[in-house]
C-alpha positions, 0 to 999 in steps of 0.5 A, a space after each residue: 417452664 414447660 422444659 423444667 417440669 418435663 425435666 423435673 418429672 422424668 427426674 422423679 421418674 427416674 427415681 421412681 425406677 430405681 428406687 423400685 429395684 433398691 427395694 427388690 433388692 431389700 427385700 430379695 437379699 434383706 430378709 435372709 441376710 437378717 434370718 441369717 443373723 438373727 439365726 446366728 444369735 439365736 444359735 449363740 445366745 440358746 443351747 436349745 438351738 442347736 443341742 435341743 429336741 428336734 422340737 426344740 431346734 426346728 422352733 428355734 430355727 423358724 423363729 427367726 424368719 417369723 420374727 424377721 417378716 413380721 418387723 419388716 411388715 412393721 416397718 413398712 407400716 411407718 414407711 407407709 404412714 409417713 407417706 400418707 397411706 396403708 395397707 388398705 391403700 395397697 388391697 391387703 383388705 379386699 376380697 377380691 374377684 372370683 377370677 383372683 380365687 381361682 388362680 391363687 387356690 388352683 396354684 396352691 393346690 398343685 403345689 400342695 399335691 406336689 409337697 404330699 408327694 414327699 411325706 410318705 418318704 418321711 414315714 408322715 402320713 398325708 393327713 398329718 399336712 391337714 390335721 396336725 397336732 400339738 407342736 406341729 399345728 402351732 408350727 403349721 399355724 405360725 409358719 402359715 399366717 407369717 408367710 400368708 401375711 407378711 410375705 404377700 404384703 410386702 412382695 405383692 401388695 407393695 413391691 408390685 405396687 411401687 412398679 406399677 407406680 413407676 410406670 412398669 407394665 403388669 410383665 414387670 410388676 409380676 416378674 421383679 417381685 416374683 425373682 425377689 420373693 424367689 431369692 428371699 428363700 436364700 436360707 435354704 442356701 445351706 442344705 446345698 445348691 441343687 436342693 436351694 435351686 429346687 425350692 426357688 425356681 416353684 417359688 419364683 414361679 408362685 410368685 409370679 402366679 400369685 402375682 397374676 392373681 393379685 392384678 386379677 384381682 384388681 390389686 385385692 390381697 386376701 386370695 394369695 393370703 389364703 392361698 400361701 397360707 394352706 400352701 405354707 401350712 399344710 405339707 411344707 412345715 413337716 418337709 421343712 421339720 426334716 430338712 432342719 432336724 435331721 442329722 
């Protein structure tokens, strides 16, 4: 009997093990695979998308990411539902310690001094990336509560979540969930390799700062939500405007 219960539990751990990675992958390759359609339906079915203002264009564009994230948060909602928990279970509510704070503001503030650097290049004044108007702060707005929210629940909260389940140490559970969240910023595939290559290699690195915050903060998700709100919010929207609209 002891036999056929170790056997049963390194089956179930094993399983655990791999059921992680498939996940990773999901999530790594999953989103922008469905970016990527719902860009190209978007850009078939909306003259707008393609021929519009570069207002027009640039919505059109982050429109699909923000409609992809939110129905992947959706659906991990009834996935966690079916199994008994919920967000609260993974600390996407907690508030977290004072260590977890410093961490994820410090890590956004050097990525945000790093993006100002690029707007003078783009005739924006700097402080344009905090007070943005009309168009623009919808845009900052959206893009900065989508990526906050959605991207933290589902590659901090629950990513890093199922490898501290499956028995991965705190090196594992920072590092997968982090080269996933890098990869899911494949989009950008299509400005070239050495631009791609540029914004995933800081993004892996914030992931797994972020990362490192979140466990610091004893699994409490409300710091790296600020923190990759004022990071996604301020500078990176107008970066992202010219990167789309320009022809």
């Amino acid at each position: 009997m002891a036999t056929h219960a170790s056997g049963v539990k390194g089956v179930t751990a094993s399983f655990s093990r791999l059921q992680c990675w498939v996940e990773s992958l999901i999530l790594g390759l999953g989103i922008p695979s469905a970016i990527w359609a719902v860009s190209k339906l978007i850009s078939v079915s909306i003259p707008a998308a393609v021929h519009g203002s570069p207002e027009q264009r640039f919505f059109f564009w982050f429109s699909a990411g923000v409609v992809v994230e939110w129905l992947f948060v959706i659906g991990l909602w009834f996935v966690l539902r079916r199994r008994g928990l919920s967000f609260t279970d993974l600390g996407v509510w907690r508030l977290g310690t004072w260590p977890a704070w410093v961490v994820a503001l410090l890590l956004a503030a050097l990525s945000i001094g790093s993006n100002l650097r690029l707007l003078p290049r783009m005739h924006v004044p700097i402080s344009s990336a905090f007070m943005p108007h009309g168009f623009h702060l919808f845009a900052a707005l959206t893009l900065g509560i989508t990526a906050g929210f959605c991207e933290e629940v589902l590659f901090r909260a629950y990513l890093m979540t199922q490898f501290a389940k499956a028995g991965y140490g705190k090196a594992m559970q920072t590092l997968i969930p982090g080269l996933a969240f890098g990869l899911a910023h494949a989009g950008y595939l299509n400005q070239g390799f050495l631009v791609w290559l540029g914004i995933v290699v800081p993004t892996v690195f914030l992931g797994m700062m972020w990362g490192l915050a979140y466990l610091l903060g004893r699994r409490s998700l409300i710091p790296v939500i600020v923190a990759h709100f004022l990071n996604d919010a301020t500078a990176l929207p107008w970066i992202a405007f010219f990167m789309v609209t320009a022809r």
